[in-house]
DRENVEXMI-284782 format. One record per residue: z, y, x of N, C-alpha, C in turn. Coordinates in steps of 0.001 Angstrom, whole numbers, plus 500000, padded with zeros to 6 digits. Each point is the difference from the previous one (the first is absolute). Layout:
N
ZYXZYXZYX;...
! end
This chain:
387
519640560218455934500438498654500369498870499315500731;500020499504501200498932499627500842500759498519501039;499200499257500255500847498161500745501221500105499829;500260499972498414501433499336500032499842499043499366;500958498536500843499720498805499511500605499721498876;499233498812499848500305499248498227500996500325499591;501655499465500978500804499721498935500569501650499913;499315501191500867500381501600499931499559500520498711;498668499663499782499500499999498434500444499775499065;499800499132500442500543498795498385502020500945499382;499765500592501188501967500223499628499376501581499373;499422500233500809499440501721499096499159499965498720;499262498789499548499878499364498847501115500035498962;501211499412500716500731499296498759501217501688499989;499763500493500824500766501394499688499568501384499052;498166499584500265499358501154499607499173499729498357;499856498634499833498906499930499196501127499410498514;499665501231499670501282499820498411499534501146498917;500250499875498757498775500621499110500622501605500124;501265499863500856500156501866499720499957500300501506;498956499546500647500038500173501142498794500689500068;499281501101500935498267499924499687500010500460501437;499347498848500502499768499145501179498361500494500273;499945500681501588498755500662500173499705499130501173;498674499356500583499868499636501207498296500573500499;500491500638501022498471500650500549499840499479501341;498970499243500276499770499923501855498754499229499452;499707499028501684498795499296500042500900498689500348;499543498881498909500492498991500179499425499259501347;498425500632500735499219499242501108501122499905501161;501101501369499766500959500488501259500891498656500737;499584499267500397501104498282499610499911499355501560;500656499642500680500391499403501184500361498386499824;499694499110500517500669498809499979501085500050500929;501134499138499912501369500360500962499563498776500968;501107500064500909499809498915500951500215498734499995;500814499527498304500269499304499926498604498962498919;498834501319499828498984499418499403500340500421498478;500663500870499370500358500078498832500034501648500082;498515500405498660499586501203499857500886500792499591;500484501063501037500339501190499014499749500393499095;501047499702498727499665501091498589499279501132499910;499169500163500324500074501544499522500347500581498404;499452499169499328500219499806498695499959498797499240;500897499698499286499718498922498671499253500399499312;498829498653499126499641500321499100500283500790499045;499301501452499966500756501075499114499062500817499342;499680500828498609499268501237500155500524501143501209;498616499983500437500097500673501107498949501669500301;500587500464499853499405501924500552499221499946500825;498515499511500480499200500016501345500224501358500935;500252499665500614499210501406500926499004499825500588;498661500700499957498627499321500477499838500698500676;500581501791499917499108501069500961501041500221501145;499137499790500925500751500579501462499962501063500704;500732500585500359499721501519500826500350499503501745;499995498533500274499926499937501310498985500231500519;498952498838499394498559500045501024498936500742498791;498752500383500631498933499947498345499547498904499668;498941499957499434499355499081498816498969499267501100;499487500313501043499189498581500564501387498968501008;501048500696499704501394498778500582500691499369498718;499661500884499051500159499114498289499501499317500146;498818499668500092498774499726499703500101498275500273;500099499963501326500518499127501033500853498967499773;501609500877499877501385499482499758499715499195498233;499912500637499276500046499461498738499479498504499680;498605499509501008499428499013500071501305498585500240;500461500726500676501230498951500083501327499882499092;499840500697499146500951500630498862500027498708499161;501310499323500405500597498797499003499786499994498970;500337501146499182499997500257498789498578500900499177;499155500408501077499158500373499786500074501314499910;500928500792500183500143501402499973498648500893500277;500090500924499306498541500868500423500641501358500527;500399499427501382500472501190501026498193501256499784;500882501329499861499133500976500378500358500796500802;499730501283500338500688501070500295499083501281499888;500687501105499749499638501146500321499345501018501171;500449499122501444499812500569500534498253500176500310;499331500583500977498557500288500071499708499550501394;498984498602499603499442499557500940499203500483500391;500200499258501520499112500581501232498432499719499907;498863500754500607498986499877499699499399498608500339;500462498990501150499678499191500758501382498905500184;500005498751499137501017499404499949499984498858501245;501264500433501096499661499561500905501094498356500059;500590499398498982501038499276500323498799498570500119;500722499180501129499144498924500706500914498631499821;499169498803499928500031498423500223499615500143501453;500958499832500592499685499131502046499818498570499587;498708499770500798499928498412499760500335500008501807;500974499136500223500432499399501206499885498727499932;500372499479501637500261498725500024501052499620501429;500090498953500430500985499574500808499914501210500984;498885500279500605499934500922501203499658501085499679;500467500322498817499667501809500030501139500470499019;500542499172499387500857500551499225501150501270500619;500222499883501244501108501414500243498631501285499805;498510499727500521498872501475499848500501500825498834;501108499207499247499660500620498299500725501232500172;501216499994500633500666501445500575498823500921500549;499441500077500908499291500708500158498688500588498880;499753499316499425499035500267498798500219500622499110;501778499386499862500792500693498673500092501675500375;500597500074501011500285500952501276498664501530499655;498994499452500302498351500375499805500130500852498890;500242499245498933500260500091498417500965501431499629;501087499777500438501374500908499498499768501220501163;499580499635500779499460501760500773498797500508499314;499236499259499393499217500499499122500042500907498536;501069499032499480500139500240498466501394500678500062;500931499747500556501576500310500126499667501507499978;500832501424499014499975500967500496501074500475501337;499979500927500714500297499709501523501799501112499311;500235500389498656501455500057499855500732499667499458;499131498135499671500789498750499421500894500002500437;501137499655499244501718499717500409500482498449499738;498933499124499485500298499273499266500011499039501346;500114498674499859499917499313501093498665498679499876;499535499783501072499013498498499999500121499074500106;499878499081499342500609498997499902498985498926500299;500418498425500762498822498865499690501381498965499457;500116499074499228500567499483499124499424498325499836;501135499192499640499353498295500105501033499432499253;499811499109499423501312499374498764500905499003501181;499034499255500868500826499092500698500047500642501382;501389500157500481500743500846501738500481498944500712;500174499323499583500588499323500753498936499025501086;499961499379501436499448499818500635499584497978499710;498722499789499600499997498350500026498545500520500487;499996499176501074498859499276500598499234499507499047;499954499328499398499042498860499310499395500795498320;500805501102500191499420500390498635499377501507500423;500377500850499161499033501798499955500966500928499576;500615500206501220501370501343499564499290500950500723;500959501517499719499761501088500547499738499860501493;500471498912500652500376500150501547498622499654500240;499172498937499556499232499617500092498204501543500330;500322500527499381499766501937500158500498500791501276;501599500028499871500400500843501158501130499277500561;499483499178501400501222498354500344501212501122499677;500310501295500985501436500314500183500834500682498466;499495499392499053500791500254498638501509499175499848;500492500720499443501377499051499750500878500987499216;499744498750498670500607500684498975501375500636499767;500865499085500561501137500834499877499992501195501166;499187500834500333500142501213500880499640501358499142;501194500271499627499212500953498402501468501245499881;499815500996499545500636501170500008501178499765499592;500183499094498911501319499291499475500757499398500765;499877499712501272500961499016500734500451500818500998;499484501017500138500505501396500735501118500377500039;500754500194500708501341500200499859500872500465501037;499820501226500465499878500743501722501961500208499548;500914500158501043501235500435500296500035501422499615;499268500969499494500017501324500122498932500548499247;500671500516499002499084500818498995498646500500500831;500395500542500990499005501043501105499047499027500245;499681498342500284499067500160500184499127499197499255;500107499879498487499372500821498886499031500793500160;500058500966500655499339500939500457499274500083500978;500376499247500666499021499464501715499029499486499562;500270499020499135499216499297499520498888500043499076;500216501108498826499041500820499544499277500882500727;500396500786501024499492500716501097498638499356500366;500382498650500357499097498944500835499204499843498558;500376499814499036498737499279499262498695501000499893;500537501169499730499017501208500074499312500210498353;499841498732499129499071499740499292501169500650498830;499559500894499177500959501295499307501027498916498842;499150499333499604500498499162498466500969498985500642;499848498767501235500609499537500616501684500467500476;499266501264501216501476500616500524500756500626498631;499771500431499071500818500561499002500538499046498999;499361498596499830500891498996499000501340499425501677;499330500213501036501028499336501222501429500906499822;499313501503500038501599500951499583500742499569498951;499412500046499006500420499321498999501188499392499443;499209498862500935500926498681500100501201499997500417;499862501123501647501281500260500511501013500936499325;499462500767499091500946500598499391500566499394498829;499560499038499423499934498770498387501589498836500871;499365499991501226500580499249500719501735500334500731;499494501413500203501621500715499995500865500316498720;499096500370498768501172499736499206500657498716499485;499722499012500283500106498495499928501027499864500734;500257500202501220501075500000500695501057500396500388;499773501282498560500482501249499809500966499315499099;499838499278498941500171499611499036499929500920498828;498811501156499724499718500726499428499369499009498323;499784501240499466499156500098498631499088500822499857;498938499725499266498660501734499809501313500012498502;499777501247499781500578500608498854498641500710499179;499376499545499233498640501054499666500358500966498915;499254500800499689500524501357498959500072499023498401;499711499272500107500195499167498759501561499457499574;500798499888501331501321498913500609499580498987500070;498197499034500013500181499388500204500358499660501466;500279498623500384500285499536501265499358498880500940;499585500296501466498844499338500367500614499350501403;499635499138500490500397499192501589498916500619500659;500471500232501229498910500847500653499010498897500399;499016500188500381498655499820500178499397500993500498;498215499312500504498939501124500398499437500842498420;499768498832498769499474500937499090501286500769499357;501253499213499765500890501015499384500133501382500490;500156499819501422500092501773500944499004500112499681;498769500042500013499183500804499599500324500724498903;499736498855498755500491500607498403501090500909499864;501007499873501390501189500984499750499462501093500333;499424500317501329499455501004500271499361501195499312;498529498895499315499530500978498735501137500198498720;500639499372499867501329500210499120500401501472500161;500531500315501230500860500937499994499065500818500800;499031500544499494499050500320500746500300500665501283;500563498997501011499934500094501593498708499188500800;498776499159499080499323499607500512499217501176501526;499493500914498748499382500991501748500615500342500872;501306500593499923500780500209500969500415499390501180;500024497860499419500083499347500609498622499870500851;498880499829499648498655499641500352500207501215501405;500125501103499928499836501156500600500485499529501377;501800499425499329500843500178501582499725498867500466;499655498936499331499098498618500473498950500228501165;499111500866499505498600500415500592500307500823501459;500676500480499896500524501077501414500820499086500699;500614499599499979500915499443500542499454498565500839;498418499688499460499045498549500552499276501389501011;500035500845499467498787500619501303500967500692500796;501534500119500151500731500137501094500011498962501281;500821500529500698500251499300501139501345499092499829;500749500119498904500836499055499512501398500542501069;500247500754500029501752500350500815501009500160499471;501340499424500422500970499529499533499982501588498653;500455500897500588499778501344498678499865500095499144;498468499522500117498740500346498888500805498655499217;500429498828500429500109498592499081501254500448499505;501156500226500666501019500270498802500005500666499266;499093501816499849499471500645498922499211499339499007;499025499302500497499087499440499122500701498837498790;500564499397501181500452498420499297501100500359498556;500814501151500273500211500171499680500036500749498323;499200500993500174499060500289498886499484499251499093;498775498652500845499767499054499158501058499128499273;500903499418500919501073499396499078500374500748498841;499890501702500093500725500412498801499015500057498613;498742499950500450499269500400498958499802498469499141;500490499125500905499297498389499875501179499427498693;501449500901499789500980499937499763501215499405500330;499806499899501607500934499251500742500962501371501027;500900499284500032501366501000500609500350499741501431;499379500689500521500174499768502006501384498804500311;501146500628499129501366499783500533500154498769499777;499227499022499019500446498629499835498782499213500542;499309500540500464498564498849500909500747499999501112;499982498449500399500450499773501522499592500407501024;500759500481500442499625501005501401499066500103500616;500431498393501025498864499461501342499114499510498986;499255499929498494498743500252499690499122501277500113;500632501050499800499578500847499910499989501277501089;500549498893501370499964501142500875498625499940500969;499804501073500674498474500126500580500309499445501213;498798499180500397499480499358500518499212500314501004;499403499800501021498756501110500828499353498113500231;500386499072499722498995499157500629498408499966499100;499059499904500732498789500092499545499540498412499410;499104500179499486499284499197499111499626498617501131;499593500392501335499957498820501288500875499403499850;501370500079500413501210499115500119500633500117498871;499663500035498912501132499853498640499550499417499443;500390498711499879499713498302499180499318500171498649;498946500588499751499285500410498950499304498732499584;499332500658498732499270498451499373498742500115500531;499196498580500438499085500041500888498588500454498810;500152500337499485498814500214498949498413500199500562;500116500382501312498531499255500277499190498754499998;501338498829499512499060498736500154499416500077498850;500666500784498405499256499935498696498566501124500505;499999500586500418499228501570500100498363499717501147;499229500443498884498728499739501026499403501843499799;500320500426501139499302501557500208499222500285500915;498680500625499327498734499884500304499566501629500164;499017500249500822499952501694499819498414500056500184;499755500600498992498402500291499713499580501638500097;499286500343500311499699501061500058500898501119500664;501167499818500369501072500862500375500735499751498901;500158498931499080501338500179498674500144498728500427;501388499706499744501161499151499818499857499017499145;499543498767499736500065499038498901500872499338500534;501684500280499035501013498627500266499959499696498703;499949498686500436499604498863498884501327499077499737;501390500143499324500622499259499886499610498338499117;500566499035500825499606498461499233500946499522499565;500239499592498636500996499231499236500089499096498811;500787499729499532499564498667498937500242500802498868;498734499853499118500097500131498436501048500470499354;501368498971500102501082499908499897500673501638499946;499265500301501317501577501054500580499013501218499472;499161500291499548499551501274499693499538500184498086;500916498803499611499910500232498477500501501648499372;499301500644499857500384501210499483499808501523500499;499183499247501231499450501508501279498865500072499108;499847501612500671498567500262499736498864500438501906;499247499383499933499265500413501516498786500479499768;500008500807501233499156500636500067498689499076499985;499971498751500744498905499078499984500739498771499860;499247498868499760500587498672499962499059498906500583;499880499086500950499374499084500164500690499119499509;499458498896499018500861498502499950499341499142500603;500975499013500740499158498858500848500146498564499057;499013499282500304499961498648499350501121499503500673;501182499113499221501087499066500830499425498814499190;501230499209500588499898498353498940501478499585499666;499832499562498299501491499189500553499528498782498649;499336499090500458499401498736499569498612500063500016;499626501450499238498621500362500022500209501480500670;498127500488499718500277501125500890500259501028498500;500719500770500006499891501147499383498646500645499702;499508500917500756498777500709499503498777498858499909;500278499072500392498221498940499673500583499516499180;500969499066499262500266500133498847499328501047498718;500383501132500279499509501304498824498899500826500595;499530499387500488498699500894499955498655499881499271;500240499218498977499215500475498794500432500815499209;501172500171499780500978501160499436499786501208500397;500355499942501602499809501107500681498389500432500022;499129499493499811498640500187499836499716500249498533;500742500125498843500061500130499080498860498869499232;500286498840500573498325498855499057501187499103499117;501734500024500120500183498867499053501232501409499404;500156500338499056501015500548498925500830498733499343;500130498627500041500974498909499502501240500402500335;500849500421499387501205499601500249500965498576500814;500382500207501111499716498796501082501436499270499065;500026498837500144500838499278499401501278499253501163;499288499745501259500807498799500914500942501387500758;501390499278499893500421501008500239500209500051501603;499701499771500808499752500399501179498963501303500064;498455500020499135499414501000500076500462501166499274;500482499918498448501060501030499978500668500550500760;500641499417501236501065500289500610499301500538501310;498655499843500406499091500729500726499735501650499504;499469499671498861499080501564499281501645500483500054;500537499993499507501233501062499969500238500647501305;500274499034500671500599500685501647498402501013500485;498934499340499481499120500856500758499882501233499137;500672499894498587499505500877499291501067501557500256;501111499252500832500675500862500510499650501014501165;499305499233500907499120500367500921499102501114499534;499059499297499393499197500847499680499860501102499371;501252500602499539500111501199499492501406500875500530;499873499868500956500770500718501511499393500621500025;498751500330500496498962501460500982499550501044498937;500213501307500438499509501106499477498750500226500361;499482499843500968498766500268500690499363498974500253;500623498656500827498529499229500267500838498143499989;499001499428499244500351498383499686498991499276500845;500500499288501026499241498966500716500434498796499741;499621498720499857500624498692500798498921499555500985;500971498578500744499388499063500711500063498866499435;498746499541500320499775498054499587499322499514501107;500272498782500182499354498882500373497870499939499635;499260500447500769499001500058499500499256498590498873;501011498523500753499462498783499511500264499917498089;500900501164499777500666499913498700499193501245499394;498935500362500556499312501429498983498858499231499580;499848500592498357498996499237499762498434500129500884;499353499020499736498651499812501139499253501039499269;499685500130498867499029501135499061500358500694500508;501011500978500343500169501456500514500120500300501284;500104498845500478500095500191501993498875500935500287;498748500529499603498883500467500740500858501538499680;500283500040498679499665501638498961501292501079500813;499601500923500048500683501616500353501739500124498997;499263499446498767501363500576499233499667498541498660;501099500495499613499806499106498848501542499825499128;499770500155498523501163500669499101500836501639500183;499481500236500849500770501432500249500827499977502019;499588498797500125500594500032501665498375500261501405;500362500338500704499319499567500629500471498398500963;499154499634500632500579498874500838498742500359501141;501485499437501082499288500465501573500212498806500671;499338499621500383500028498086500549500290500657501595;501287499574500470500758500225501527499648498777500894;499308499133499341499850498366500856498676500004500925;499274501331499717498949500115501064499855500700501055;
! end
């Protein structure tokens, strides 16, 4: 059970909690979103609660890190085995350098990123939306705009689904894009997942998946997925293919609407695709590829990336100058005003996204003055971009 609001609780409360009931709850209560209407997602009611502290996303110097911001104080660990040289960084920016941080970040993830990461990169900001007078994402990269995001995607033709993953290139990306288009055809299908259980699922990107490994057609699918992106895409090859996948996906050729599913030859140039370069800053270092997707907090509750930059936003105050005694680990208080609650959470979401490497950006005027000279300090380094 993870942001379900009050009155979703409170009803799984009054269903579950009865003396012949024995009522288990395991997660991280830090997991918590505020909605838009300013009213925190449940994650949980006051409850005995099952911690989960150890993570098998990132290791223990991104524990290390994330936990500092841990509402509840959780003592995130993990198993995994850190690197000899902990490279995750504080950018101190300011008005005129704040976009350098892509490139720095950039620096960073060709460094530390292994080169057959699948995962994706992410830079991330609580506030997307565009105000002048305050500190949003745009304020970083002007051509951002939040509503330009994989979800609003919505091509005439299964096929180009596939154009479109083609184009992204980036493995984890183009394969949640297939996905979608196939989650998306049984929807219109007016299908069901049927799983070996009987239970019953609405299609989706994670349900097809789960069906997949269900009925173990996951590799099979991955296979004709994979060949079929390094074809030349001809009418042939797509009605064999498309076909196949629909069957393994558990969908029935004969009831998907036709002109969705018929092939297409227009290319990725002239087919009204989603402009996803205005989110996307790609950078190439050394001869490798750094695409850096940018998005709000919000929309990546529950990814895991390969790297993560978070940027300082504002929405009254600033987010990260707010907590950066937290984030510097000098105050452990439990914050009381609930606006800063409602900060550490969203960042605490943030901050335990990346498998490999945790950066943010701040405002240099908001780092404390004691540490402006020093290399590192609590476990980060900090690289001052304002000179």
């Amino acid at each position: 059970m993870q942001d379900t609001q009050k009155f979703q609780d409170e009803l799984l409360n009054k269903i579950f909690l009865h003396d012949n009931v024995q009522y288990q709850r395991f997660g991280d209560p830090d997991q918590a979103i505020y909605s838009g209407s300013g009213e925190e997602n449940q994650t949980y009611n006051p409850a005995i609660l099952n911690k989960v502290e150890n993570s098998h996303r990132f290791d223990n110097s991104i524990a290390l890190l994330a936990k500092n911001l841990s509402y509840n104080r959780i003592a995130l660990t993990s198993n995994k085995t850190v690197p000899e040289a902990s490279p995750h960084t504080i950018f101190l920016v300011d008005e005129n350098s704040r976009y350098n941080v892509f490139n720095a970040f950039a620096r960073l993830c060709e460094q530390v990123i292994p080169v057959d990461s699948v995962k994706p990169i992410k830079t991330v900001g609580a506030v997307g939306k565009r105000k002048e007078d305050s500190l949003t994402i745009c304020h970083y990269l002007d051509s951002f705009d939040k509503n330009n995001n994989t979800n609003k995607f919505k091509p005439k033709k299964l096929i180009h689904y596939f154009y479109e993953a083609k184009r992204l290139r980036n493995g984890h990306e183009a394969y949640q894009m297939i996905l979608n288009g196939i989650a998306r055809c049984g929807r219109i299908s007016d299908c069901e997942l049927i799983f070996s259980d009987n239970s019953k699922y609405f299609y989706s990107i994670a349900s097809t998946r789960k069906y997949l490994k269900d009925s173990n057609n996951l590799l099979t699918f991955n296979i004709l997925v994979k060949e079929f992106l390094d074809s030349s895409m001809d009418v042939n090859q797509w009605n064999n293919t498309i076909s196949k996948l629909l069957m393994l996906s558990g969908i029935q050729t004969s009831i998907v609407p036709q002109d969705f599913i018929l092939f297409d030859n227009s290319t990725v140039q002239n087919t009204p695709l989603n402009e996803t370069c205005s989110n996307r800053v790609i950078i190439e270092i050394n001869g490798r590829r750094v695409e850096n997707e940018v998005s709000t907090i919000h929309s990546v509750k529950g990814e895991t990336h390969a790297a993560t930059l978070v940027l300082e936003t504002k929405n009254y105050n600033f987010d990260i100058g707010t907590l950066i005694d937290y984030i510097l680990n000098e105050n452990t208080i439990q914050p009381k005003a609930v606006r800063k609650k409602g900060f550490m959470k969203m960042l605490y979401v943030a901050f335990s996204r990346p498998e490999h490497l945790l950066c943010i950006a701040m405002d240099k005027s908001r780092f404390p003055t004691e540490h402006l000279h020093k290399c590192s300090y609590a476990g980060w380094r900090i690289c001052d971009l304002t000179t």
